[in-house]
BASE-655960 format. One line per field, with one value per residue (C-alpha): residue in one letter; residue number from 1; y, x, z. Coordinates in steps of 0.2 Angstrom, whole numbers, plus 5000, padded with zeros to 4 digits. Example, Ala and Ser with C-alpha at 12.3 -4.5 7.8 and 13.67 -1.06 7.14 Angstrom:
2
res = [a / s] .
n = [1 / 2] .
py = [4978 / 4995] .
px = [5062 / 5068] .
pz = [5039 / 5036] .
// end
This chain:
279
res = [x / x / x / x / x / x / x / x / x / x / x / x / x / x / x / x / x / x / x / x / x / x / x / x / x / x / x / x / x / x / x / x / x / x / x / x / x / x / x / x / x / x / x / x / x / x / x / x / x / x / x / x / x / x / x / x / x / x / x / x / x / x / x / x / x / x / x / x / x / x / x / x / x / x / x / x / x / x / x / x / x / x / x / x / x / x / x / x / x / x / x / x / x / x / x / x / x / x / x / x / x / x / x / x / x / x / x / x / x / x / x / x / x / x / x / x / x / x / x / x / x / x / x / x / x / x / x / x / x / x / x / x / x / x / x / x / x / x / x / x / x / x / x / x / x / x / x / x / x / x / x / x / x / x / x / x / x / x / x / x / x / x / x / x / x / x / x / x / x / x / x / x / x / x / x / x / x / x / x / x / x / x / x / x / x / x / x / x / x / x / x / x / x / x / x / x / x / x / x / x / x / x / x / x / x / x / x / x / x / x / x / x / x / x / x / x / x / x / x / x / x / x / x / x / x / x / x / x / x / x / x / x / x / x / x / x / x / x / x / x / x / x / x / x / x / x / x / x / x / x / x / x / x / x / x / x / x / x / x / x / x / x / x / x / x / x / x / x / x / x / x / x / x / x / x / x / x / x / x] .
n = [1 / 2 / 3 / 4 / 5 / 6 / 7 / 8 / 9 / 10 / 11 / 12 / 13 / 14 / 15 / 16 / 17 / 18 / 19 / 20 / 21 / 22 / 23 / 24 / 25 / 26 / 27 / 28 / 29 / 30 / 31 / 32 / 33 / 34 / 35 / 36 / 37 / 38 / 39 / 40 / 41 / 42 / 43 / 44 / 45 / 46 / 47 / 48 / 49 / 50 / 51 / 52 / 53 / 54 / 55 / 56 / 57 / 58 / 59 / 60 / 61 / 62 / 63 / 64 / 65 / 66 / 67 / 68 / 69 / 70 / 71 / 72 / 73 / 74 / 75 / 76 / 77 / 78 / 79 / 80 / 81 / 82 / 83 / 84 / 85 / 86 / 87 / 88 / 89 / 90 / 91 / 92 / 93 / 94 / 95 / 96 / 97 / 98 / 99 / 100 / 101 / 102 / 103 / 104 / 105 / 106 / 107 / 108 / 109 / 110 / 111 / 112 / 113 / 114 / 115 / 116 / 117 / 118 / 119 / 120 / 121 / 122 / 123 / 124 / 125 / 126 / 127 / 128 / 129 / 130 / 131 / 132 / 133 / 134 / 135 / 136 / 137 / 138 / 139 / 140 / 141 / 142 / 143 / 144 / 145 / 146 / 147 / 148 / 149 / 150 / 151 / 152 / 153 / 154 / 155 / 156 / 157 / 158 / 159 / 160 / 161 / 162 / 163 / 164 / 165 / 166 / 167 / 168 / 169 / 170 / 171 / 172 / 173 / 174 / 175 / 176 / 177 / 178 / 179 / 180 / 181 / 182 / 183 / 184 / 185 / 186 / 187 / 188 / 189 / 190 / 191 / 192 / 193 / 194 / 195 / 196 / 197 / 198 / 199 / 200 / 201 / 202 / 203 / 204 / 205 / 206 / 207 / 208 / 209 / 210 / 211 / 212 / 213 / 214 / 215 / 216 / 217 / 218 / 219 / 220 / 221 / 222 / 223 / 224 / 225 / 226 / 227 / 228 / 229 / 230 / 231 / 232 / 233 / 234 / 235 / 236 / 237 / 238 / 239 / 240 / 241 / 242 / 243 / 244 / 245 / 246 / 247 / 248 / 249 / 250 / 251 / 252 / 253 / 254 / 255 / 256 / 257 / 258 / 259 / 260 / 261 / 262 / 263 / 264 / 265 / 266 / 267 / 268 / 269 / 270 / 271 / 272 / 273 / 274 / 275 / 276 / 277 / 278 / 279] .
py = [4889 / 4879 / 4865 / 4852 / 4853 / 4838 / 4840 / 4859 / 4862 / 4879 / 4879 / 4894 / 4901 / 4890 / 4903 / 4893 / 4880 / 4866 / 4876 / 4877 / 4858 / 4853 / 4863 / 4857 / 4838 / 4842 / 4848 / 4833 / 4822 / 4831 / 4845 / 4862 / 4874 / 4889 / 4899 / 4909 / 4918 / 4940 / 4942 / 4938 / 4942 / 4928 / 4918 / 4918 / 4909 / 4895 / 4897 / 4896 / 4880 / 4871 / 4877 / 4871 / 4852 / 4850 / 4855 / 4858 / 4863 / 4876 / 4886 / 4902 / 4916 / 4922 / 4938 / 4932 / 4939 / 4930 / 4942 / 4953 / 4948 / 4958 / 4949 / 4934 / 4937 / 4945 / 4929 / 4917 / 4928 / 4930 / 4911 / 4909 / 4920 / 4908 / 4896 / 4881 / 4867 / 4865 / 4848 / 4851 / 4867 / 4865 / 4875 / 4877 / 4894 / 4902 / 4910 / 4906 / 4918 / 4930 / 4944 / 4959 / 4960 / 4955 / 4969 / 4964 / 4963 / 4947 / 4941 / 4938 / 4919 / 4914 / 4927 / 4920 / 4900 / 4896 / 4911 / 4917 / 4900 / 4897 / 4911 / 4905 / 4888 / 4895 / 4906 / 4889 / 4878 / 4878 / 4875 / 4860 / 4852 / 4855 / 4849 / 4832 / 4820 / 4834 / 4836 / 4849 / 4847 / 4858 / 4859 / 4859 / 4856 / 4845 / 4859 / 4858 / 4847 / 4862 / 4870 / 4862 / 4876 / 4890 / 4904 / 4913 / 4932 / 4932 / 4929 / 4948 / 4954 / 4954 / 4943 / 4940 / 4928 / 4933 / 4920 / 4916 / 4898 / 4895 / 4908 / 4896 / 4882 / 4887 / 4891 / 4874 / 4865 / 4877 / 4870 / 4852 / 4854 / 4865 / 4848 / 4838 / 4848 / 4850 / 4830 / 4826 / 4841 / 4835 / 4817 / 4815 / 4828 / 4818 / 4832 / 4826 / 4835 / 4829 / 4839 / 4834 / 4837 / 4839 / 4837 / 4851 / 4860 / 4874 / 4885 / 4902 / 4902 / 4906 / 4922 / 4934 / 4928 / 4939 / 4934 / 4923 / 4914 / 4910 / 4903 / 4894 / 4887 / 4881 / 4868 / 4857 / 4859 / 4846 / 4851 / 4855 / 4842 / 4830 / 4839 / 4835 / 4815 / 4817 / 4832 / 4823 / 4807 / 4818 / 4826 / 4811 / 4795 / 4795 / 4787 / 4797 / 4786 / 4794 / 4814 / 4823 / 4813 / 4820 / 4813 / 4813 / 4803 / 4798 / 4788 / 4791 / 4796 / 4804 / 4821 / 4828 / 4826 / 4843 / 4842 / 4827 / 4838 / 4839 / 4853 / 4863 / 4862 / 4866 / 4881 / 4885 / 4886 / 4896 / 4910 / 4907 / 4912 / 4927 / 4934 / 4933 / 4942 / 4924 / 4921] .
px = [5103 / 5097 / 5086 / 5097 / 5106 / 5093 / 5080 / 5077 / 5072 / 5068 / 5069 / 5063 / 5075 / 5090 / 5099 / 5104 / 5098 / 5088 / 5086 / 5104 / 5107 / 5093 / 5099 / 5117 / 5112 / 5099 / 5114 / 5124 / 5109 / 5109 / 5098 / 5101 / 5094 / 5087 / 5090 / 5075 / 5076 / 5077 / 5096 / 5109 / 5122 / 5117 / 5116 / 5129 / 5142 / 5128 / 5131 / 5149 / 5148 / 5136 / 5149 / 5163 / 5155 / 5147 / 5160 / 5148 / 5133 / 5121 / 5115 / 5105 / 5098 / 5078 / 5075 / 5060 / 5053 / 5038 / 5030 / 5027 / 5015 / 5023 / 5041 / 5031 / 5024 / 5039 / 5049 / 5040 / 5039 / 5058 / 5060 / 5045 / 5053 / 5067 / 5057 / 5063 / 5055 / 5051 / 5054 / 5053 / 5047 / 5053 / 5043 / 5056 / 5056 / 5048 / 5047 / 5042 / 5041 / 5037 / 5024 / 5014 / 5007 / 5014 / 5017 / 5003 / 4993 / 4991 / 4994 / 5015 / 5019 / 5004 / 5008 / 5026 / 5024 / 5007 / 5003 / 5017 / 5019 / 5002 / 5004 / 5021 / 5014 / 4998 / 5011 / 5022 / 5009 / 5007 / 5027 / 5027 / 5010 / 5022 / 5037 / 5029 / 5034 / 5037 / 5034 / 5030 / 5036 / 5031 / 5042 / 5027 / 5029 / 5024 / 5016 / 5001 / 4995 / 4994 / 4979 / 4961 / 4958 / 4958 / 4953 / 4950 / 4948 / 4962 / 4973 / 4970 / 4975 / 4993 / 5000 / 4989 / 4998 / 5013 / 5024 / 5017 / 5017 / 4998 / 4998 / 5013 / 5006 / 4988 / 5003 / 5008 / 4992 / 4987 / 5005 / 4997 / 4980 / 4990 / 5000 / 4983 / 4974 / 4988 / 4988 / 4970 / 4967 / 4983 / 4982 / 4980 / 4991 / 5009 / 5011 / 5015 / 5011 / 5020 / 5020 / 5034 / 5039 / 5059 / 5061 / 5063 / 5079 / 5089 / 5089 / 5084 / 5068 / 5068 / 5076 / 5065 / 5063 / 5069 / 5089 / 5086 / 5070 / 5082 / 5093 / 5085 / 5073 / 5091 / 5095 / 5080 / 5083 / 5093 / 5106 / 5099 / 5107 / 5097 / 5082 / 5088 / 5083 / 5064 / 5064 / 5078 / 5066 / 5049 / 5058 / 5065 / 5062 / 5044 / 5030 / 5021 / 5005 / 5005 / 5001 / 4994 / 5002 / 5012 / 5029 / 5039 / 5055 / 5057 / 5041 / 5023 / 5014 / 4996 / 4995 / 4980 / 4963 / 4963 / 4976 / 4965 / 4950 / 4946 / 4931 / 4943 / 4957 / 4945 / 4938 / 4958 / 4963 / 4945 / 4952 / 4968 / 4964 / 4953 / 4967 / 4982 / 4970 / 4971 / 4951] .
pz = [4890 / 4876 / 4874 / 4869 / 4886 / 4892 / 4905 / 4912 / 4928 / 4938 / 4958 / 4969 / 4984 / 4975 / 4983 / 5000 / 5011 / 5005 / 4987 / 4986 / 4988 / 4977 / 4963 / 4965 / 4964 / 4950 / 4939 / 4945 / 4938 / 4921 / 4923 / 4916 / 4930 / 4934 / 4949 / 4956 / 4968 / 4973 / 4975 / 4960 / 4971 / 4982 / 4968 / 4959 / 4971 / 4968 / 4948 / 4952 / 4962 / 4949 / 4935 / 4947 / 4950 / 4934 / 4921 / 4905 / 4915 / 4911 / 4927 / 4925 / 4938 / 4935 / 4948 / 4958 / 4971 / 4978 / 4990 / 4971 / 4958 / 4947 / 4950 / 4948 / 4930 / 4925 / 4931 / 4922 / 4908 / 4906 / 4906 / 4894 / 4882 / 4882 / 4872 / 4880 / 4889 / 4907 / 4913 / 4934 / 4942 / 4961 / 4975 / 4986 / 4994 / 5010 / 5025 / 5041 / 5058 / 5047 / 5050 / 5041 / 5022 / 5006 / 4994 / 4985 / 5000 / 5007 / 5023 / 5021 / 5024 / 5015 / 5001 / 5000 / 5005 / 4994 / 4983 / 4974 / 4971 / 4965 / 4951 / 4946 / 4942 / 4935 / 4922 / 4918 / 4919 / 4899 / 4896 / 4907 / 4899 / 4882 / 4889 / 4898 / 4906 / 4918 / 4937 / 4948 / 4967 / 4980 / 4999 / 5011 / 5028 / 5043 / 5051 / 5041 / 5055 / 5070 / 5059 / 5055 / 5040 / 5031 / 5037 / 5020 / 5026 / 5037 / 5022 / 5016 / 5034 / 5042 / 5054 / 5069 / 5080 / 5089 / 5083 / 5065 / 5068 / 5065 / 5048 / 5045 / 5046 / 5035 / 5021 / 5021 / 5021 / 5006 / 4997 / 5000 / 4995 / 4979 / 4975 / 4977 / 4965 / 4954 / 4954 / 4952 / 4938 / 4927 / 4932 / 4911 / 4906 / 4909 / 4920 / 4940 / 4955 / 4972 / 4989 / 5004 / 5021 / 5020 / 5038 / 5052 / 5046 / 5049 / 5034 / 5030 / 5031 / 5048 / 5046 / 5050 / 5067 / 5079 / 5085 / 5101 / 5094 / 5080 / 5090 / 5101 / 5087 / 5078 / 5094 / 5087 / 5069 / 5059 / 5045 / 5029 / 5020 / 5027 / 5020 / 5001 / 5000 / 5000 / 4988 / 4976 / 4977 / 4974 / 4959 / 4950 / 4958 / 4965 / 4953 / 4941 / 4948 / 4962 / 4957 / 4969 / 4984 / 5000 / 5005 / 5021 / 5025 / 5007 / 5007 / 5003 / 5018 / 5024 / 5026 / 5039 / 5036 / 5032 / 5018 / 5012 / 5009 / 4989 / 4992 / 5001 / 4989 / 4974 / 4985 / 4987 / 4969 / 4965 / 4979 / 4974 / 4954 / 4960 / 4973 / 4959 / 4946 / 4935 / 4940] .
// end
């Protein structure tokens, strides 16, 4: 993929679900796109569909397993070595329900949701500065609003709730106050920062909930395409003025006080630099 395809952009979990569709319509608005996620074989009948839609398009697979710093660092490093720009980095994928540690040792929604994430933005944050006007959009979640705080020694323990809906929702307050902090620390840099709620889907990122809790969760949950609109607007239509701001329903909208809190999303970045080995 080279650089004179136009705008580059590189979604996480592009695999299925909301990722899916997001990379799809991304390609359709002219964007060559990277596909990051653990499984080619999951990702290549995506390639194929892009390649089928968009005649012309260039569509790419990056292995990325976010539960791993070392796929992490090896991700951003293979699509660093490709000397190309970066004009929309898209944190898309998660988990939810999930439970136990991270194989680097963090406790495994917030490992997956907020610090794989944080690493893989920390590593391509340089190309994006270079390749600006660029954006950076990160899939949070309205569930930020069932926790008041971060309980910062939990994170290196495993999942302590039976249902993992609390360690769920601290993993999405952390993507929000990562968006803010991204917005207020690049606000001068031409490099924008957005976090969203796409709405209550049903999309993999339940998976690992056991098979009747799946189920029963599925009867509240929309379709996944109606999750796309809000990410597609965050990623292309939203102002650049407003870095650092969370969306829902397409719109600009106020997360909880919590998410609001500028101490404790500088306190989150500093924790987040030391766990990842970047501090």
């Amino acid at each position: 993929m080279a650089a004179e395809h136009g705008r580059i952009a590189l979604v996480t979990g592009a695999n299925t679900g909301i990722g899916r569709l997001a990379a799809i319509a991304l390609a359709r608005a002219g964007f060559g796109v990277f596909l990051a996620c653990r499984s080619r074989e999951r990702a290549l009948p995506v390639l194929a569909e892009i390649r089928a839609e968009v005649p012309g398009s260039c569509a790419e697979w990056l292995a990325l397993d976010l539960e791993d710093f070392h796929s992490v660092r090896a991700c951003a490093e293979a699509f660093l070595a490709r000397d190309i720009p970066l004009h929309l980095l898209l944190n898309n994928a998660g988990i939810a329900g999930a439970r136990g540690l991270t194989t680097s040792g963090f406790e495994r929604m917030f490992g997956v949701n907020h610090l794989g994430h944080f690493l893989l933005t920390e590593l391509l944050l340089p190309r994006l500065r270079a390749s600006a006007p660029a954006r950076i959009v990160v899939v949070a979640s309205r569930a930020h609003r069932r926790v008041s705080g971060i309980d910062f020694a939990a994170l290196r323990r495993p999942t302590s709730s039976l249902t993992g809906i609390p360690e769920y929702g601290v993993s999405k307050l952390a993507n929000i106050l990562h968006a803010a902090e991204l917005g207020q620390r690049l606000a001068a840099s031409g490099v924008s920062a957005f976090s969203l709620h796409p709405g209550v889907l049903d999309t993999e990122i339940w998976r690992t909930l056991p098979a009747p809790l799946r189920w029963l969760n599925s009867l509240r949950l929309a379709p996944a395409s109606e999750g796309i609109g809000t990410i597609l607007h965050c990623a292309l239509h939203a102002e650049a003025s407003d870095t650092g701001a969370y969306y829902s329903d397409g719109a600009r909208s106020d997360p909880a006080p919590c998410a609001r809190n500028t101490a404790l999303a500088i306190e989150l970045r500093d924790w987040s630099l030391a766990a990842t080995g970047l501090g």
